[in-house]
BAFI-3210 file (N, C-alpha, C; in Angstrom, 3 decimals, decimal comma, padded with zeros to 6 digits):
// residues 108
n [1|2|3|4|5|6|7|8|9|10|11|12|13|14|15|16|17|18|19|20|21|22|23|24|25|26|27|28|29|30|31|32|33|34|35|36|37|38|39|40|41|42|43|44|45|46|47|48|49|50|51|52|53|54|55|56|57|58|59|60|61|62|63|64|65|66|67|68|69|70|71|72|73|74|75|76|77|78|79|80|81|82|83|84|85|86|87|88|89|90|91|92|93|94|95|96|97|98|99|100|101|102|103|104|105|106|107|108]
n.u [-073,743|-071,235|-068,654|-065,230|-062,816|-060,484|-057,061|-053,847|-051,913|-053,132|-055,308|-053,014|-051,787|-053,493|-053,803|-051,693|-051,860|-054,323|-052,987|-051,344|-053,217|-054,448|-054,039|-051,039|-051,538|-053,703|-052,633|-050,184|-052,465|-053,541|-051,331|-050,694|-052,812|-053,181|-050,324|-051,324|-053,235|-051,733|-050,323|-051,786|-052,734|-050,462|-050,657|-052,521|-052,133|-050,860|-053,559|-054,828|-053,301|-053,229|-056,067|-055,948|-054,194|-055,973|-058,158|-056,943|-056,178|-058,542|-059,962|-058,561|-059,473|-061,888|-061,724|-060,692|-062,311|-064,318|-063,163|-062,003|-059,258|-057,587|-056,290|-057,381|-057,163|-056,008|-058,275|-061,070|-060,844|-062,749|-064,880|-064,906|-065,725|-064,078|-063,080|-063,487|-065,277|-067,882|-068,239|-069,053|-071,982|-073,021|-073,348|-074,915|-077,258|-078,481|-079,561|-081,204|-083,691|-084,764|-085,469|-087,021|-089,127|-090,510|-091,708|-094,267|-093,348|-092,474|-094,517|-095,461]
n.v [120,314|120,583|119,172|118,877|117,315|114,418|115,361|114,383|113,493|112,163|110,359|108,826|107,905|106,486|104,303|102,618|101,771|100,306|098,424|097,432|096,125|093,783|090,465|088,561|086,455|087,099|089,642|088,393|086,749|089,153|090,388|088,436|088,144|090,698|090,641|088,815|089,759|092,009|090,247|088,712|091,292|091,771|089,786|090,441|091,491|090,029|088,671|091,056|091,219|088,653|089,001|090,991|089,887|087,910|089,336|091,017|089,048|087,898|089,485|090,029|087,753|088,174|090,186|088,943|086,881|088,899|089,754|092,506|092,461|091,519|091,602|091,889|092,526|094,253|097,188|097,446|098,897|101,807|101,703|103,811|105,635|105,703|108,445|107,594|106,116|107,401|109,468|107,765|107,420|109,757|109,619|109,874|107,740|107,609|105,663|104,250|106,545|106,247|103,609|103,335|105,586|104,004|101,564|100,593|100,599|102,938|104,340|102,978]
n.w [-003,889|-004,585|-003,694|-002,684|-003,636|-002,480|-001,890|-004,006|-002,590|-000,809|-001,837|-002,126|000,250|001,246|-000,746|000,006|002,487|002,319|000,119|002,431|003,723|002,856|001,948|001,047|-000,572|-001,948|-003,615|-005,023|-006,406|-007,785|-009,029|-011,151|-012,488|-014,146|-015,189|-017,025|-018,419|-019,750|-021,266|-022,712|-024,301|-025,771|-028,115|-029,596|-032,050|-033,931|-034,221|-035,599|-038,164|-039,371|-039,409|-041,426|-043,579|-044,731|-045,099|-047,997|-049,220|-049,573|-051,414|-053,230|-054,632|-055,267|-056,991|-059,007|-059,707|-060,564|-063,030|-063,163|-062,954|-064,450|-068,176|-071,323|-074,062|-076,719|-077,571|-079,505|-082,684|-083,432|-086,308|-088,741|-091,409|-094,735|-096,731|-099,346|-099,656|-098,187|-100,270|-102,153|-101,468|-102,081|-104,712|-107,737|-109,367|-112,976|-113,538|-111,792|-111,034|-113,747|-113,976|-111,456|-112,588|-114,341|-112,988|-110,566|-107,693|-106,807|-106,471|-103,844]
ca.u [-073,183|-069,929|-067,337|-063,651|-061,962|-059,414|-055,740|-053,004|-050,870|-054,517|-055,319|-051,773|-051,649|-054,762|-053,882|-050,663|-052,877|-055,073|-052,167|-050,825|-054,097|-054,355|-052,902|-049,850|-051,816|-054,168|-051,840|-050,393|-053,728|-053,672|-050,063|-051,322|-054,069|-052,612|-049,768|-052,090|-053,749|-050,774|-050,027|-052,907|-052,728|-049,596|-050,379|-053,856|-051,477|-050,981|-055,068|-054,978|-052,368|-054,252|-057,700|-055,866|-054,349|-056,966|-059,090|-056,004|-056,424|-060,256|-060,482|-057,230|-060,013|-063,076|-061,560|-060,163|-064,074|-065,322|-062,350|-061,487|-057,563|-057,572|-056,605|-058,808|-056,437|-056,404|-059,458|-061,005|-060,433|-063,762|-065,433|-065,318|-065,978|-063,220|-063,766|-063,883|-066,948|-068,565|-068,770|-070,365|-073,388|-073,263|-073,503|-076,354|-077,263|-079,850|-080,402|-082,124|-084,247|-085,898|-086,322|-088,290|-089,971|-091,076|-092,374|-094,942|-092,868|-092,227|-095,894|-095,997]
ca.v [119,195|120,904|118,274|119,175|116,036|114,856|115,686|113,520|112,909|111,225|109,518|107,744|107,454|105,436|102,991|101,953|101,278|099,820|097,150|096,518|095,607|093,297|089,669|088,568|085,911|088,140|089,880|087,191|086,970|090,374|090,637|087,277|088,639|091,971|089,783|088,102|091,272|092,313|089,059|089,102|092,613|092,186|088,973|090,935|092,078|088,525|088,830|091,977|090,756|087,654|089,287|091,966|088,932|087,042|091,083|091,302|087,398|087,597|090,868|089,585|086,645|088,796|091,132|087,633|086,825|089,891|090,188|094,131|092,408|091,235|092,367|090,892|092,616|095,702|097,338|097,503|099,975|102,205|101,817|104,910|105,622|106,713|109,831|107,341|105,540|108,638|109,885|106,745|107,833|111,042|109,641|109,598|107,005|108,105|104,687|104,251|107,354|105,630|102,506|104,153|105,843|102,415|100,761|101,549|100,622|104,592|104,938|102,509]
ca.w [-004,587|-004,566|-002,898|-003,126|-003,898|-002,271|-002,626|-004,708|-001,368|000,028|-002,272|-002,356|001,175|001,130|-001,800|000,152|003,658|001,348|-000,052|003,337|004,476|002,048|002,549|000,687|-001,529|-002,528|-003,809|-006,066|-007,556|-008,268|-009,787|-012,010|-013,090|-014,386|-016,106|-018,070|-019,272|-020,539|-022,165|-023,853|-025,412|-026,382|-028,812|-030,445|-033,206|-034,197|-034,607|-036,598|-038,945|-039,633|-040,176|-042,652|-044,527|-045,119|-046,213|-049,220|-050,100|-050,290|-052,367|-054,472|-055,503|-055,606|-058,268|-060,302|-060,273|-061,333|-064,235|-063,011|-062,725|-065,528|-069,348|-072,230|-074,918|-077,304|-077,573|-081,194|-083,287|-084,123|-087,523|-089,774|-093,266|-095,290|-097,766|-100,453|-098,859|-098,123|-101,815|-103,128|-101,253|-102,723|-106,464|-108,073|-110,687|-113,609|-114,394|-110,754|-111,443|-114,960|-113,705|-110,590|-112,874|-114,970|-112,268|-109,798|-106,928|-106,253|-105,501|-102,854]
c.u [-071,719|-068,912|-065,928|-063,346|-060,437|-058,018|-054,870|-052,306|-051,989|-054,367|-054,090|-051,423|-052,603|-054,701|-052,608|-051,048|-053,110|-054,065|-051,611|-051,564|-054,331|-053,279|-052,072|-050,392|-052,860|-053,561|-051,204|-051,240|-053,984|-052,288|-050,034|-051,912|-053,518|-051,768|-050,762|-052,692|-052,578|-050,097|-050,851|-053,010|-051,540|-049,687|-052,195|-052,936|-050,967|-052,941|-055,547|-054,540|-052,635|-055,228|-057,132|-055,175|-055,014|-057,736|-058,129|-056,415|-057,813|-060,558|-059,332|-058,231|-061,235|-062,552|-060,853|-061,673|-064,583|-064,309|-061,856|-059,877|-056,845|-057,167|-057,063|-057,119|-056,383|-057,660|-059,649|-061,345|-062,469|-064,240|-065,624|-065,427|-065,087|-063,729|-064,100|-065,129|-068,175|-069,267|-069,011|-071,754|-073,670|-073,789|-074,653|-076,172|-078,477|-080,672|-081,956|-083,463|-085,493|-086,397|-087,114|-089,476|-091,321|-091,972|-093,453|-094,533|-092,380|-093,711|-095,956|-095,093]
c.v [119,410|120,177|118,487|117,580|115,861|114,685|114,196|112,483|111,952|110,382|108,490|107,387|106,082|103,917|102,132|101,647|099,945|097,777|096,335|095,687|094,061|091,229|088,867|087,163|086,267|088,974|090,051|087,453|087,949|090,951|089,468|088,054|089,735|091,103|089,092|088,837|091,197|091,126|089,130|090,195|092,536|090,523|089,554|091,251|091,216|088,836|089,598|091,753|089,650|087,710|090,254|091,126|088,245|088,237|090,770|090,074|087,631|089,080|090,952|088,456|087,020|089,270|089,812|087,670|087,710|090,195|091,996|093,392|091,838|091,775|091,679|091,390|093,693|095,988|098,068|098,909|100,396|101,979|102,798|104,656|106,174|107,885|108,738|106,982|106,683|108,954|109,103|106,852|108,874|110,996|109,457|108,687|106,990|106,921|104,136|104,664|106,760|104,368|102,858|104,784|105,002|101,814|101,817|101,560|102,130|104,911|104,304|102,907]
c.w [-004,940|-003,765|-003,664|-002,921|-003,320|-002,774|-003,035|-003,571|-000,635|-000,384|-002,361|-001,144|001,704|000,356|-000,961|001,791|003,170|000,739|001,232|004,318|003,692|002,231|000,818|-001,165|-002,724|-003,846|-005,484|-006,899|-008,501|-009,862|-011,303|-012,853|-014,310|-015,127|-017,113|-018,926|-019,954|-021,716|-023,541|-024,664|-026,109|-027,711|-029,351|-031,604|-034,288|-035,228|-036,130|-038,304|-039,672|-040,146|-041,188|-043,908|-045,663|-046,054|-047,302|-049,932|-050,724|-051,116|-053,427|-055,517|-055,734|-056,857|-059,309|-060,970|-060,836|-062,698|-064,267|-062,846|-064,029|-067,161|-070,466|-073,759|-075,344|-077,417|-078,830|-081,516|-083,967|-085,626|-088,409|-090,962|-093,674|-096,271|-098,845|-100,374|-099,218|-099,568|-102,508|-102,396|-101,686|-104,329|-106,928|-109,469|-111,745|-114,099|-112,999|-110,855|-112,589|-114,616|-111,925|-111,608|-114,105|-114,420|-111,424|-108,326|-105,958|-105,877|-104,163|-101,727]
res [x|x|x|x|x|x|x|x|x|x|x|x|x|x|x|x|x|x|x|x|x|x|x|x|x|x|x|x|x|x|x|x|x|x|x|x|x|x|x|x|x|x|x|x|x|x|x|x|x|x|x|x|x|x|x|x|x|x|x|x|x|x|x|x|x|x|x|x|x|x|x|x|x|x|x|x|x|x|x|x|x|x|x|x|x|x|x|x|x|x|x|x|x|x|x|x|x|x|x|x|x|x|x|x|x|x|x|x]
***
């Protein structure tokens, strides 16, 4: 299955047989054809440019909808207790204490 292939100078002797065998309108067709290819590839970039447009537009109005572009405003300030706060839970009041111990509300 070993076939040497043949050489560069062949093969190019062959393709230019090959064309002169070939008749003249043929040809034409051929040289057409091939132009038009090239036409065509060279206006895909047009295409590209168009479909990556349109991607930026529609993901410029996705993120409106979802509010990620958006800013709402400052964002609120946590809730702490100051120290003074704090140490009114610490106080104890004795009058609490007697009237707990008045009632029977401390048993239940």
């Amino acid at each position: 299955m070993n076939r040497s292939l043949p050489s560069d100078d062949t093969l190019r002797s062959l393709h230019a047989q090959s064309l002169h065998a070939l008749s003249p309108a043929t040809l034409d067709r051929l040289r057409q054809a091939r132009h038009g290819a090239t036409a065509a590839h060279r206006g895909r970039w047009r295409w590209w440019l168009a479909s990556a447009c349109s991607l930026v537009v529609a993901l410029g109005i996705g993120l409106q909808f979802t509010g990620h572009g958006t800013l709402t405003g400052p964002a609120p300030a946590p809730v702490l207790a100051s120290a003074e706060d704090n140490s009114a839970l610490y106080d104890e009041n004795p009058d609490l204490y007697l009237w707990l111990g008045d009632t029977d509300l401390a048993m239940e």
